[in-house]
Gaussian input, Z-matrix of N, CA and C with variables (Angstrom, degrees):
# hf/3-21g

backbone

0 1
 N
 C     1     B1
 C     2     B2     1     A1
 N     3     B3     2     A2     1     D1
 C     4     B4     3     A3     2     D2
 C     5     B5     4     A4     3     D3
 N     6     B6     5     A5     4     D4
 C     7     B7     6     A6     5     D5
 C     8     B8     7     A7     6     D6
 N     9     B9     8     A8     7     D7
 C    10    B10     9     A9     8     D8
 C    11    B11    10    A10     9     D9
 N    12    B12    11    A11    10    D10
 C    13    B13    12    A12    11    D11
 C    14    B14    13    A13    12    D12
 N    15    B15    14    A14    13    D13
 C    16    B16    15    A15    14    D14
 C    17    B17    16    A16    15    D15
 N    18    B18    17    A17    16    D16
 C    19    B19    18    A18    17    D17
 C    20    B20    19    A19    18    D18
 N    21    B21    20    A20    19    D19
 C    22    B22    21    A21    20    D20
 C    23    B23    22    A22    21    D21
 N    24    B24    23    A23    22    D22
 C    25    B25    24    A24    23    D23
 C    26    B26    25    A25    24    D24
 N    27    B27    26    A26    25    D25
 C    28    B28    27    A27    26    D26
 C    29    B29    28    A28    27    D27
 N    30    B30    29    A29    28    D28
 C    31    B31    30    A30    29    D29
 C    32    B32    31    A31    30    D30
 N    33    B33    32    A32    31    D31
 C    34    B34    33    A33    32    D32
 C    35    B35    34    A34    33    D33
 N    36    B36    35    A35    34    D34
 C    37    B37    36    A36    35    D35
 C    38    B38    37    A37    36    D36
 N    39    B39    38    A38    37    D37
 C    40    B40    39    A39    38    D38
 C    41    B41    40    A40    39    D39
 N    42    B42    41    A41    40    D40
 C    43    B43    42    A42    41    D41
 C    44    B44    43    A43    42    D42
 N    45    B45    44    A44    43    D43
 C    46    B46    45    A45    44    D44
 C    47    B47    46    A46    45    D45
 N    48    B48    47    A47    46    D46
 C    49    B49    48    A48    47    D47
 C    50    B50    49    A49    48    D48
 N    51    B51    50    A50    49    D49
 C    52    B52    51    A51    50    D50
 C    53    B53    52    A52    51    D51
 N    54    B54    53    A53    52    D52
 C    55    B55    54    A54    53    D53
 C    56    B56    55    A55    54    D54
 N    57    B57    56    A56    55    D55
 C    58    B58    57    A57    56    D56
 C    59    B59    58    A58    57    D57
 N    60    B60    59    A59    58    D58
 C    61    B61    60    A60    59    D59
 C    62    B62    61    A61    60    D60
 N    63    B63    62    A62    61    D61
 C    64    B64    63    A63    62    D62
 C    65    B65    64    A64    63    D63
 N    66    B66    65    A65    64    D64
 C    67    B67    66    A66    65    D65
 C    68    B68    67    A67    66    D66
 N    69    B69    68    A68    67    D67
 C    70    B70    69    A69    68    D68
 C    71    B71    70    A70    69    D69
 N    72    B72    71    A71    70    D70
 C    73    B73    72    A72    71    D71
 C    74    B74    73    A73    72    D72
 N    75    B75    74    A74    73    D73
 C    76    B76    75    A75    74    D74
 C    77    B77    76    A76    75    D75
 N    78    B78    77    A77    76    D76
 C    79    B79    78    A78    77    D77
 C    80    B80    79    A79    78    D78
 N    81    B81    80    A80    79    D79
 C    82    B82    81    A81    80    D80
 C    83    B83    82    A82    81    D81
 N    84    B84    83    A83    82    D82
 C    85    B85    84    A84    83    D83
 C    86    B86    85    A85    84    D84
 N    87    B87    86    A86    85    D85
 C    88    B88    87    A87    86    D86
 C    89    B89    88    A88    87    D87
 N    90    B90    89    A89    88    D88
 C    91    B91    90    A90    89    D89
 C    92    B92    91    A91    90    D90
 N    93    B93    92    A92    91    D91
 C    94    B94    93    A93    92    D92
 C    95    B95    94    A94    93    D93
 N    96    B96    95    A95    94    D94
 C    97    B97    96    A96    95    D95
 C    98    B98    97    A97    96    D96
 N    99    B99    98    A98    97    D97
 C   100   B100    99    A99    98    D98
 C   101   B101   100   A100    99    D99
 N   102   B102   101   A101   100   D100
 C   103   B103   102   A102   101   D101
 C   104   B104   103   A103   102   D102
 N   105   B105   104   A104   103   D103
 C   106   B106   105   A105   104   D104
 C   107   B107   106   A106   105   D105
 N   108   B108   107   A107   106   D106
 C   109   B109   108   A108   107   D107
 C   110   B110   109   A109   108   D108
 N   111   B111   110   A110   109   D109
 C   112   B112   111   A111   110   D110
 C   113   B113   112   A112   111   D111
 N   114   B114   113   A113   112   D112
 C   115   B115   114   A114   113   D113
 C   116   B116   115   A115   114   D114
 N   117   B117   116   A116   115   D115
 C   118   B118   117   A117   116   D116
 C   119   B119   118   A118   117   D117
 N   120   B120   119   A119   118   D118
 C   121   B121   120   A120   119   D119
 C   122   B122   121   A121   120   D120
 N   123   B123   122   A122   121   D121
 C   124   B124   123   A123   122   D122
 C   125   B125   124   A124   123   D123
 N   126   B126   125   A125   124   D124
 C   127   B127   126   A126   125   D125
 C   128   B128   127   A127   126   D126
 N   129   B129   128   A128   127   D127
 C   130   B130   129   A129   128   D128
 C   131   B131   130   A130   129   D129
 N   132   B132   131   A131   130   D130
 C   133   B133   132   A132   131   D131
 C   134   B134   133   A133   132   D132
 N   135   B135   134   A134   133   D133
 C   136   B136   135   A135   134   D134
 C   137   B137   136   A136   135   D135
 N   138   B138   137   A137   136   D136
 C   139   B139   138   A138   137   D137
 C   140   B140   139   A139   138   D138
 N   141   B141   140   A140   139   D139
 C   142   B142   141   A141   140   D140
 C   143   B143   142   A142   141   D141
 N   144   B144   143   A143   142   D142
 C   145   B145   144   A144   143   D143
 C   146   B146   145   A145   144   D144
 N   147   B147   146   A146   145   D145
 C   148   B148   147   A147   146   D146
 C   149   B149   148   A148   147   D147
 N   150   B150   149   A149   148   D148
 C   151   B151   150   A150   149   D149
 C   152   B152   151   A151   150   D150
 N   153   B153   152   A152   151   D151
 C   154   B154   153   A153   152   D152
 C   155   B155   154   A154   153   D153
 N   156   B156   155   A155   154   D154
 C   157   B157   156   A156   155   D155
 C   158   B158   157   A157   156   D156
 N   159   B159   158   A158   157   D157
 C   160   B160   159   A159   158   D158
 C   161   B161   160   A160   159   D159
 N   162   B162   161   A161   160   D160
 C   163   B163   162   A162   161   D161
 C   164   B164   163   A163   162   D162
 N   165   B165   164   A164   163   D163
 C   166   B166   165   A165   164   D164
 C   167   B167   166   A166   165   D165
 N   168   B168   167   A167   166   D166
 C   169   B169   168   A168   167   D167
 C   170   B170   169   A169   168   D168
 N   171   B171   170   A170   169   D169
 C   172   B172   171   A171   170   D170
 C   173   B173   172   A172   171   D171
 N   174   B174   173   A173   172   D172
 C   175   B175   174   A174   173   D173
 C   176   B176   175   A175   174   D174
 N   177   B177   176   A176   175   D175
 C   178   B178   177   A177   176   D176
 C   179   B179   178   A178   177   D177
 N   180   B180   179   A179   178   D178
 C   181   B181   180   A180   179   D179
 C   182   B182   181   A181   180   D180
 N   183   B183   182   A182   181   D181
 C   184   B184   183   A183   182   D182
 C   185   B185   184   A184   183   D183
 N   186   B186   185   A185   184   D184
 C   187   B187   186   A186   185   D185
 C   188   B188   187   A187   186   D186
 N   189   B189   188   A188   187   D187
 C   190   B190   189   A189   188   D188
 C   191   B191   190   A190   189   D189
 N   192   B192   191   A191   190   D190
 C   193   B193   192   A192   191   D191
 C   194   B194   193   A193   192   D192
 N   195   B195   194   A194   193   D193
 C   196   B196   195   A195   194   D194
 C   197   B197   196   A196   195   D195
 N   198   B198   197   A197   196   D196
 C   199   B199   198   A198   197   D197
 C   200   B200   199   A199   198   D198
 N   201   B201   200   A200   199   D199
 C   202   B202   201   A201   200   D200
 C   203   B203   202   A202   201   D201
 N   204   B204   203   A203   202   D202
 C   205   B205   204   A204   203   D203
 C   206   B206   205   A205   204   D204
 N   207   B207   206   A206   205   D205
 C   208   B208   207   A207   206   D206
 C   209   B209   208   A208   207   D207
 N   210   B210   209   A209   208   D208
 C   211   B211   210   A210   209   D209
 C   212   B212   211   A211   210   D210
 N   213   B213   212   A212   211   D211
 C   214   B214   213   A213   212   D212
 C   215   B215   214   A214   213   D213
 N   216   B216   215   A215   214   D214
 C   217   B217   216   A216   215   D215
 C   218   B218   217   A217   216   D216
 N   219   B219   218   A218   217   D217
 C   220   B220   219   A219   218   D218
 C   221   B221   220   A220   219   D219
 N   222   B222   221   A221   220   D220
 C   223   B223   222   A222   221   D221
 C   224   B224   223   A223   222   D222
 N   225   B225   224   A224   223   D223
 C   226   B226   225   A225   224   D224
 C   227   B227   226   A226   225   D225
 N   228   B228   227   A227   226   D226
 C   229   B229   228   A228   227   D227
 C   230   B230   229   A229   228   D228
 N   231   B231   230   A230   229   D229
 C   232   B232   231   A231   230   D230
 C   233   B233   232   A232   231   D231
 N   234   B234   233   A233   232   D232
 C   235   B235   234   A234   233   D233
 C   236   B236   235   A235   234   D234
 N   237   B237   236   A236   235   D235
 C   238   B238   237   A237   236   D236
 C   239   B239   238   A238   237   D237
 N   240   B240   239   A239   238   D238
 C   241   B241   240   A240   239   D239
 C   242   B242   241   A241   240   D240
 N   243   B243   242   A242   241   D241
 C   244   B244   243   A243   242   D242
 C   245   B245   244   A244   243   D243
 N   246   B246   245   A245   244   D244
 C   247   B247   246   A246   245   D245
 C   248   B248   247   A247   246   D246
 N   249   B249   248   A248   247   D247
 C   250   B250   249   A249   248   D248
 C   251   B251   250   A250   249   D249
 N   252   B252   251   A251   250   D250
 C   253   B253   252   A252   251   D251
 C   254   B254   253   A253   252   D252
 N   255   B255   254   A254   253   D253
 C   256   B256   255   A255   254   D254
 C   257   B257   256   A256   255   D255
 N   258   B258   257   A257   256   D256
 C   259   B259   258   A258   257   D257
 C   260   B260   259   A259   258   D258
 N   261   B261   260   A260   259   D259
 C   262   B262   261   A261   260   D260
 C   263   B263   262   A262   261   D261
 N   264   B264   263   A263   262   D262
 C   265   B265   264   A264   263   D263
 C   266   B266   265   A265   264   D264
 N   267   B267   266   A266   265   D265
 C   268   B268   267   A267   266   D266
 C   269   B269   268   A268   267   D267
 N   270   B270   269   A269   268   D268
 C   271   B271   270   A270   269   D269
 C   272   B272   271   A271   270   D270
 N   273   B273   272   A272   271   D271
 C   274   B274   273   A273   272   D272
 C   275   B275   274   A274   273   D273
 N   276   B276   275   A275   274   D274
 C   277   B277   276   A276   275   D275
 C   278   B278   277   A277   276   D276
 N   279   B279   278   A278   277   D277
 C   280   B280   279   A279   278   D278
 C   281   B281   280   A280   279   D279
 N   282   B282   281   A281   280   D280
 C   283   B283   282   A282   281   D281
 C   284   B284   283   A283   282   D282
 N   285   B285   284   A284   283   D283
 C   286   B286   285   A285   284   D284
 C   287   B287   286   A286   285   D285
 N   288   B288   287   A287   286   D286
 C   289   B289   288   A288   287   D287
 C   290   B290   289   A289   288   D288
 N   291   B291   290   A290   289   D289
 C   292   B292   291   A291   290   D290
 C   293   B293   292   A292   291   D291
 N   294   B294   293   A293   292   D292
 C   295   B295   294   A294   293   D293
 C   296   B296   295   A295   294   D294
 N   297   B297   296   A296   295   D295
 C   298   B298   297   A297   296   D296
 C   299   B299   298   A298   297   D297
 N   300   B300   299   A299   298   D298
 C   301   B301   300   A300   299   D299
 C   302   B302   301   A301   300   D300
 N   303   B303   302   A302   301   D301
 C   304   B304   303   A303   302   D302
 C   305   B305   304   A304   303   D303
 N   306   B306   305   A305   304   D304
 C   307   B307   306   A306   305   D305
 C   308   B308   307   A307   306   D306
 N   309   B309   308   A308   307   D307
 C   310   B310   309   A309   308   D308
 C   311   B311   310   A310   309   D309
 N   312   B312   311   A311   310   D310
 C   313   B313   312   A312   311   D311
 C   314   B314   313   A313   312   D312
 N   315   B315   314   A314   313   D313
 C   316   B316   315   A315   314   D314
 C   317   B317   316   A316   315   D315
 N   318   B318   317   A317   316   D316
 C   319   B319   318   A318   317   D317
 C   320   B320   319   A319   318   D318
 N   321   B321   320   A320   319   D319
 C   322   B322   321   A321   320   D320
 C   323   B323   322   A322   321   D321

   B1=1.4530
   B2=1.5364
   B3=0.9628
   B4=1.5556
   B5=1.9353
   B6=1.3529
   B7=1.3919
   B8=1.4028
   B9=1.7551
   B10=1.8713
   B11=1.9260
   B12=1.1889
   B13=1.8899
   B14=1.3806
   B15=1.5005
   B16=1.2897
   B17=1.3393
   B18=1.2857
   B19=1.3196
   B20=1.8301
   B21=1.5660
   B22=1.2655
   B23=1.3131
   B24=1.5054
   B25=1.6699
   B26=1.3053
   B27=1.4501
   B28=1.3401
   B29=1.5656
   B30=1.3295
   B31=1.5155
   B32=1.6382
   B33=1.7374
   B34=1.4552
   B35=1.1217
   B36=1.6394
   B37=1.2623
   B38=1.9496
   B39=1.8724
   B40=1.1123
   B41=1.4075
   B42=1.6653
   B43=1.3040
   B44=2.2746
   B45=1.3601
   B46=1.3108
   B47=2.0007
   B48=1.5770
   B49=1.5062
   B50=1.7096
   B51=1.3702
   B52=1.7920
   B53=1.4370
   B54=1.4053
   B55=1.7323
   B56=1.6158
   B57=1.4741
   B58=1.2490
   B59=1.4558
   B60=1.7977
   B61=1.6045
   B62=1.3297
   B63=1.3640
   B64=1.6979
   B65=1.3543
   B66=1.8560
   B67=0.9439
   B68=1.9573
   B69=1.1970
   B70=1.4048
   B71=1.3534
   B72=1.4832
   B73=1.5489
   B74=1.3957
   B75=1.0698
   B76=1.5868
   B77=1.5083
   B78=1.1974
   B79=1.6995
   B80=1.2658
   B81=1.4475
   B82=1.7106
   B83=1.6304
   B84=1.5714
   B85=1.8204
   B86=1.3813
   B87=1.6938
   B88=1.2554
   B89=1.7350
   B90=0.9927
   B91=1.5492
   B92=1.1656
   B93=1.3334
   B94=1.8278
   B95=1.6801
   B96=0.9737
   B97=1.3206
   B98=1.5263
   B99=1.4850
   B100=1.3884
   B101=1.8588
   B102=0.9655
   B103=1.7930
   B104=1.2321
   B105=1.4335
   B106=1.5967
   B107=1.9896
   B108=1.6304
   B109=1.6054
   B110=1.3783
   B111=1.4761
   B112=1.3588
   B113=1.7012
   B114=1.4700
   B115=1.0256
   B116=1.2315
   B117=1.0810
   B118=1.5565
   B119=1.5267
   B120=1.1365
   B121=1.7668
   B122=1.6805
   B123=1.0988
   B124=1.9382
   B125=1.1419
   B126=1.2016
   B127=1.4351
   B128=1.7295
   B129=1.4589
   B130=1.5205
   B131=1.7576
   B132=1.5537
   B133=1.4746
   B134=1.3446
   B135=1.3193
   B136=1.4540
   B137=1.2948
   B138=1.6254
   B139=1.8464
   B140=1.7328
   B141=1.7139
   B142=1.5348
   B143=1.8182
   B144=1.0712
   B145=1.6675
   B146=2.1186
   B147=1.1149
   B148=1.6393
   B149=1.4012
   B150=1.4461
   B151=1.2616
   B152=1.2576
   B153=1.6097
   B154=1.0053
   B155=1.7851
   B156=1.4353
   B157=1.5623
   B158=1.2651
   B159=1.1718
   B160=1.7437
   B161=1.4484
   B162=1.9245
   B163=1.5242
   B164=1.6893
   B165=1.4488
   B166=1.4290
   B167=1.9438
   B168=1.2391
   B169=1.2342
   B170=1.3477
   B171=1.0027
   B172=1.3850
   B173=1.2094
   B174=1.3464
   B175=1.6557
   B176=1.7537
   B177=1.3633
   B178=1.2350
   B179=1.9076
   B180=1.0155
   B181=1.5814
   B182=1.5342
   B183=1.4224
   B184=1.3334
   B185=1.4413
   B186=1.5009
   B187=1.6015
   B188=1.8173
   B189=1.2754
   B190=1.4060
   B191=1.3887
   B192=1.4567
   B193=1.9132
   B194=1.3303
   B195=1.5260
   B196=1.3640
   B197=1.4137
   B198=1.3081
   B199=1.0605
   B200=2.0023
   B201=1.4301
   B202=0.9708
   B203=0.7400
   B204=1.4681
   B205=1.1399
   B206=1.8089
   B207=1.5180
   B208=1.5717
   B209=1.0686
   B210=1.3346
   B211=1.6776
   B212=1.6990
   B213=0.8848
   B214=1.4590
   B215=1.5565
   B216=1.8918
   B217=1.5154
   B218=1.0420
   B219=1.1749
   B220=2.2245
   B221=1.3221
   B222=1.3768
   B223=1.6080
   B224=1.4455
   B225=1.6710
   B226=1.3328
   B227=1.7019
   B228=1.3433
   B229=1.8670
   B230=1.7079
   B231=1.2539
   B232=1.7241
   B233=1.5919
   B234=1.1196
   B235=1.3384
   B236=1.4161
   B237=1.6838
   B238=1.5725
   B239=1.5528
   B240=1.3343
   B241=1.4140
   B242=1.3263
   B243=1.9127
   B244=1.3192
   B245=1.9376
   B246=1.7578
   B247=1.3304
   B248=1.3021
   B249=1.3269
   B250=1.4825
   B251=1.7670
   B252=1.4346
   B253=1.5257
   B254=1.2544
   B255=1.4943
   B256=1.7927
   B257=1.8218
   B258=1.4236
   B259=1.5047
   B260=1.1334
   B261=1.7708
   B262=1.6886
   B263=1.5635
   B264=1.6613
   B265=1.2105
   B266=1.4296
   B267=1.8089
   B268=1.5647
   B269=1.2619
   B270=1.3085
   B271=0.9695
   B272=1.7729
   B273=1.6962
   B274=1.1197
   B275=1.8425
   B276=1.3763
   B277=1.9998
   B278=1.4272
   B279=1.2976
   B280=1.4969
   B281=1.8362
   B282=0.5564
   B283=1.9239
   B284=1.2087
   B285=1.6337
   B286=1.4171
   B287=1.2515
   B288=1.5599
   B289=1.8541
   B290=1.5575
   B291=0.9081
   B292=1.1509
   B293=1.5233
   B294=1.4378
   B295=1.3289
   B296=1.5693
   B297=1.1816
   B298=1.5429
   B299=1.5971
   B300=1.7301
   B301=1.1335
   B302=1.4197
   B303=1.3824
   B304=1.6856
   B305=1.5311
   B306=1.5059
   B307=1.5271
   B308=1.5708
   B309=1.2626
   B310=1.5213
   B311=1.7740
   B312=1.0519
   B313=2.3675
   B314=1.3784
   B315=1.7155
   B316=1.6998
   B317=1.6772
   B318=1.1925
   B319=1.3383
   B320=1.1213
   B321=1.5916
   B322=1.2793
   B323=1.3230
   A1=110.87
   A2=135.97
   A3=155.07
   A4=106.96
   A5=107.29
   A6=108.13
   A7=136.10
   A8=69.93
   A9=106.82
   A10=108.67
   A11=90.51
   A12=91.40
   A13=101.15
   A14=113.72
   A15=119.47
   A16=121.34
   A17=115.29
   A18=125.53
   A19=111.27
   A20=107.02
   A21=101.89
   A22=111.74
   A23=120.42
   A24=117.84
   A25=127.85
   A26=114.08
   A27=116.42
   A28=100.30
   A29=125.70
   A30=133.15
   A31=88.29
   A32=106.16
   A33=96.25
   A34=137.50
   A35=107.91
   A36=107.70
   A37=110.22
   A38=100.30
   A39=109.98
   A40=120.17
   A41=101.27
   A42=132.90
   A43=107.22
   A44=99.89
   A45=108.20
   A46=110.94
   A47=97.53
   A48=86.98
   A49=89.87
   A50=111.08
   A51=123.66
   A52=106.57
   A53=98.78
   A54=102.17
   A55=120.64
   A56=111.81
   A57=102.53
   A58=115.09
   A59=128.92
   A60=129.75
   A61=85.63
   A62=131.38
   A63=124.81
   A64=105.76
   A65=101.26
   A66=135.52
   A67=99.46
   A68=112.31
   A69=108.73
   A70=133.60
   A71=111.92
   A72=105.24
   A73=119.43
   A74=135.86
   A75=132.41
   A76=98.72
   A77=121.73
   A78=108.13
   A79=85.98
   A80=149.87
   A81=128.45
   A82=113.19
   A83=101.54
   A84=93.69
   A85=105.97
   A86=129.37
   A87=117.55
   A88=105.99
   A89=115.02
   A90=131.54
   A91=109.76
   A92=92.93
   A93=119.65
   A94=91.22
   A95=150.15
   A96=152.52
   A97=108.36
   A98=124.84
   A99=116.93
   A100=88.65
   A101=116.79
   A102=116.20
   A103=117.06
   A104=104.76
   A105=130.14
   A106=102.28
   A107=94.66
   A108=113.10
   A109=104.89
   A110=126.77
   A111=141.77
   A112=100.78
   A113=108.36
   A114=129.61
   A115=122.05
   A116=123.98
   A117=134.21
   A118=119.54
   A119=121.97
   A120=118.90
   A121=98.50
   A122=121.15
   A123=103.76
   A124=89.71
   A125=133.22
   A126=111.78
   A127=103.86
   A128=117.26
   A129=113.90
   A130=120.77
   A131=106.29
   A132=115.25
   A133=114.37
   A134=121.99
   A135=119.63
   A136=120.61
   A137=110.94
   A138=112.36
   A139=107.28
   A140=117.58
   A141=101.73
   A142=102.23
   A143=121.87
   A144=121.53
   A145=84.37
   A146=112.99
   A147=122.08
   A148=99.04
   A149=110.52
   A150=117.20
   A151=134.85
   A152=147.40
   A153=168.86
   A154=107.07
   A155=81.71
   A156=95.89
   A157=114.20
   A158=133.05
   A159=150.35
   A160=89.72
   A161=115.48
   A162=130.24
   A163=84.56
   A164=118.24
   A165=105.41
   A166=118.64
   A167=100.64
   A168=109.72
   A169=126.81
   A170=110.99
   A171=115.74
   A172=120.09
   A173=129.40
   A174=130.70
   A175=85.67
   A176=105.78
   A177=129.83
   A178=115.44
   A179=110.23
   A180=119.83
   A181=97.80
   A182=136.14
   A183=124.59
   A184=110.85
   A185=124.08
   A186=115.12
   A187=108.61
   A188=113.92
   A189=116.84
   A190=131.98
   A191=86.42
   A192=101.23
   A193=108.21
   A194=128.84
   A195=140.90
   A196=119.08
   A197=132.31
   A198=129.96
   A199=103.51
   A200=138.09
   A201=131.21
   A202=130.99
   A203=142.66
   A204=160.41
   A205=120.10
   A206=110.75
   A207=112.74
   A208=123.64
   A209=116.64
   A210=138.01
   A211=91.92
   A212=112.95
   A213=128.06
   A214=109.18
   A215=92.37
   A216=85.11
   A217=103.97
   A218=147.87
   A219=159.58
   A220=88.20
   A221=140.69
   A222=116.91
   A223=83.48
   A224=121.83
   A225=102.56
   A226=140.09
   A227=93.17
   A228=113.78
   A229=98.29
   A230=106.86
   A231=118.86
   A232=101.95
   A233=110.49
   A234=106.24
   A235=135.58
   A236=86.01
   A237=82.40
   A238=128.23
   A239=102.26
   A240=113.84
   A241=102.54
   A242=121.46
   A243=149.85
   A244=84.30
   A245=119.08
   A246=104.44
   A247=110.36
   A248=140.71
   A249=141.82
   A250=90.80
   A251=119.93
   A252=129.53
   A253=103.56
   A254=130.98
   A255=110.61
   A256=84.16
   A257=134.66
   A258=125.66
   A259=97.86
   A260=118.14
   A261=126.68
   A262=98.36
   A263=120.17
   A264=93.53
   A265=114.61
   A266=106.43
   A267=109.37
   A268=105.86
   A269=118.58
   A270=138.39
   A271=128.48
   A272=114.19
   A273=113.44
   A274=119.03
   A275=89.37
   A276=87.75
   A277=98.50
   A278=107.44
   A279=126.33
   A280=103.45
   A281=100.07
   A282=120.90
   A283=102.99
   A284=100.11
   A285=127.74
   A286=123.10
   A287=96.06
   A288=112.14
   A289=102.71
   A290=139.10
   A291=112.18
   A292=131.89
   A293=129.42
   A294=143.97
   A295=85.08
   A296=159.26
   A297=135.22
   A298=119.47
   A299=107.47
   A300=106.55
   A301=133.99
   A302=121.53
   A303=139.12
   A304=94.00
   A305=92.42
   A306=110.87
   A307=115.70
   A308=95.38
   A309=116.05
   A310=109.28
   A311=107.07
   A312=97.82
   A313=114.94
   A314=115.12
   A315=104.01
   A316=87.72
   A317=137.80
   A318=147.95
   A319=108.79
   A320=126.37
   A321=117.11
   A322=122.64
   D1=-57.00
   D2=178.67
   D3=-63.81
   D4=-33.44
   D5=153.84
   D6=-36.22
   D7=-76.80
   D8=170.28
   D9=-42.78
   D10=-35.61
   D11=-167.17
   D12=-67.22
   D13=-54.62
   D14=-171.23
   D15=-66.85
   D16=-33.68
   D17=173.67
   D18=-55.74
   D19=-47.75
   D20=-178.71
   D21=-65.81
   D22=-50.32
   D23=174.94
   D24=-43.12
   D25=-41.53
   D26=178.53
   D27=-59.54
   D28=-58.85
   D29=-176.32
   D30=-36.46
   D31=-85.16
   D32=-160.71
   D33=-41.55
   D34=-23.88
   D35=-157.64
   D36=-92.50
   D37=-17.62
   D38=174.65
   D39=-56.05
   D40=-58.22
   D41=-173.03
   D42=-55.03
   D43=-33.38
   D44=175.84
   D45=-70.64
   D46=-35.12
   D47=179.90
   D48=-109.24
   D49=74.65
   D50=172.70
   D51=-7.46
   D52=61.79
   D53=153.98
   D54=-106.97
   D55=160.29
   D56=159.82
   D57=-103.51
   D58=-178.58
   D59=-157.38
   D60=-72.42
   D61=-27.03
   D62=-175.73
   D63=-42.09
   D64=-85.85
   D65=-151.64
   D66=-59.87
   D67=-34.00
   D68=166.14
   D69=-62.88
   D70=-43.72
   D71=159.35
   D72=-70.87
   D73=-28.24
   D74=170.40
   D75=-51.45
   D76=-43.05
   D77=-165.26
   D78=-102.36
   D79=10.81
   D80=146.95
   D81=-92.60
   D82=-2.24
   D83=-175.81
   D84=73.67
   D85=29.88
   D86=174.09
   D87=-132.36
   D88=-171.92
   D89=170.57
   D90=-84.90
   D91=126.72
   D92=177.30
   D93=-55.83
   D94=-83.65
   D95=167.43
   D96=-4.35
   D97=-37.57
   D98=-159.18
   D99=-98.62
   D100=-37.29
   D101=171.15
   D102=-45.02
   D103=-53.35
   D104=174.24
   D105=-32.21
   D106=-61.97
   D107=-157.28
   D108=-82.25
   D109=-20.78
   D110=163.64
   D111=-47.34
   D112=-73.88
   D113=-172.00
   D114=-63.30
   D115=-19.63
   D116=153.97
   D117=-63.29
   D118=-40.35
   D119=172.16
   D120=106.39
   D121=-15.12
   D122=-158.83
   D123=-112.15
   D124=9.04
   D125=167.73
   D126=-116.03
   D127=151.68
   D128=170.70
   D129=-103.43
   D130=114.40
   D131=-167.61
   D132=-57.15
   D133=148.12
   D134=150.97
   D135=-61.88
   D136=127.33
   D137=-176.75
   D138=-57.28
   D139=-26.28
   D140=172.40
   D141=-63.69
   D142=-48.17
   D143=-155.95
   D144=-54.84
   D145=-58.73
   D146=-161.80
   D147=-39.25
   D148=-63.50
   D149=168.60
   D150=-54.65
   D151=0.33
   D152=68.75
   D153=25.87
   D154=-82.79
   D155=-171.04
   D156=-68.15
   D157=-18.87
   D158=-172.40
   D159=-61.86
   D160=-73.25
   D161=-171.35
   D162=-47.53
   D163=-73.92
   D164=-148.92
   D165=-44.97
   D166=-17.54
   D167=169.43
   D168=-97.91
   D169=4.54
   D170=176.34
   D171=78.23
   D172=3.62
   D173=-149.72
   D174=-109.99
   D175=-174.59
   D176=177.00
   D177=-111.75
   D178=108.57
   D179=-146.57
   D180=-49.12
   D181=-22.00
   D182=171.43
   D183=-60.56
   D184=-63.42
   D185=156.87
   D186=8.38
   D187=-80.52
   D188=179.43
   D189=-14.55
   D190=-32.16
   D191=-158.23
   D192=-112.50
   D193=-8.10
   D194=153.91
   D195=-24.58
   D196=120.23
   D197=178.62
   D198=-81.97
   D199=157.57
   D200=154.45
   D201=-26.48
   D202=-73.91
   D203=-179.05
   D204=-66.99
   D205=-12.32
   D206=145.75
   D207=-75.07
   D208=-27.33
   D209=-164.23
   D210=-71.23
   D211=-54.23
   D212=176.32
   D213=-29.82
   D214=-65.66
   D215=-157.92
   D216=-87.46
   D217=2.53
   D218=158.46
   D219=-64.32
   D220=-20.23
   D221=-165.27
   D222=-104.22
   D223=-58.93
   D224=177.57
   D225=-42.56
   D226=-30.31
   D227=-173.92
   D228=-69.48
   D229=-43.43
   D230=-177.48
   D231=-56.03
   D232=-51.44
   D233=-169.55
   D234=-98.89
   D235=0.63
   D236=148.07
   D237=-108.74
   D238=14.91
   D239=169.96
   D240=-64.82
   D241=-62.70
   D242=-150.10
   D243=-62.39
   D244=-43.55
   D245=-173.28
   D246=-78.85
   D247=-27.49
   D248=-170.43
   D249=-60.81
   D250=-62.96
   D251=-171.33
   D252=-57.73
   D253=-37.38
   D254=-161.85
   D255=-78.39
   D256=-17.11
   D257=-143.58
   D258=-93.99
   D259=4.13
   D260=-167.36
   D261=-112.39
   D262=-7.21
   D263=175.45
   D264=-123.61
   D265=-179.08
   D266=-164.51
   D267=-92.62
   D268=171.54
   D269=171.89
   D270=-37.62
   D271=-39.12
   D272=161.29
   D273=-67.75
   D274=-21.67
   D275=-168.41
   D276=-66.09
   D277=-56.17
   D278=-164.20
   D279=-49.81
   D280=-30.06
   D281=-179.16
   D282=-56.66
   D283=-70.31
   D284=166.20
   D285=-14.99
   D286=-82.44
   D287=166.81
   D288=-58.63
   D289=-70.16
   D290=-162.08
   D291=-55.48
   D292=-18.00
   D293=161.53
   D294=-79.72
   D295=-44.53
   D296=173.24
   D297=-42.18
   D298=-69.07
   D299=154.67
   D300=-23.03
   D301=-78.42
   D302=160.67
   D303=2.34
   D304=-69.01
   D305=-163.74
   D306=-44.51
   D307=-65.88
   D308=-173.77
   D309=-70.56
   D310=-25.70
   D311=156.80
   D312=-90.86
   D313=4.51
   D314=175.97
   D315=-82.68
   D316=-50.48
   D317=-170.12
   D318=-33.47
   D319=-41.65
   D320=-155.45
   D321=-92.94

């Protein structure tokens, strides 16, 4: 079960910063093979390798251990933080951010 969890996170969380299992172990310093077996669920990782791969993803190695359905409600809780805060500002901010934004999807 706890496999299974991690296995999916690593997927999601790879797939969220558009990597492939390559390109992820190169930036954890591990074997494409051991991402592979991460990501499969039937094998159980070493907490150094997790931690490896956590940095290479940028996340915070508890992330890992998230079940789905918590993940859920941290994305929901997040975003209604993000709505309480945009509902506090005026009209120039909001402007603001939104030519920020603009900015930050011409980049990509």
């Amino acid at each position: 079960m706890l496999n299974a969890c991690i296995a999916q996170n690593i997927r999601f969380y790879r797939k969220i910063k558009n990597l492939s299992q390559f390109q992820l172990a190169e930036l954890a310093g591990i074997l494409e093979k051991t991402v592979t077996r991460a990501e499969s669920g039937k094998i159980e990782i070493k907490l150094s390798v997790l931690e490896k791969i956590s940095n290479a993803l940028d996340i915070p190695l508890f992330k890992l251990f998230i079940p789905e359905n918590n993940k859920n409600n941290l994305i929901n809780t997040n975003l209604e933080n993000i709505k309480m805060q945009l509902e506090t500002l005026n009209n120039t901010k909001l402007t603001a951010l939104g030519k920020i934004i603009s900015a930050i999807d011409e980049l990509k």
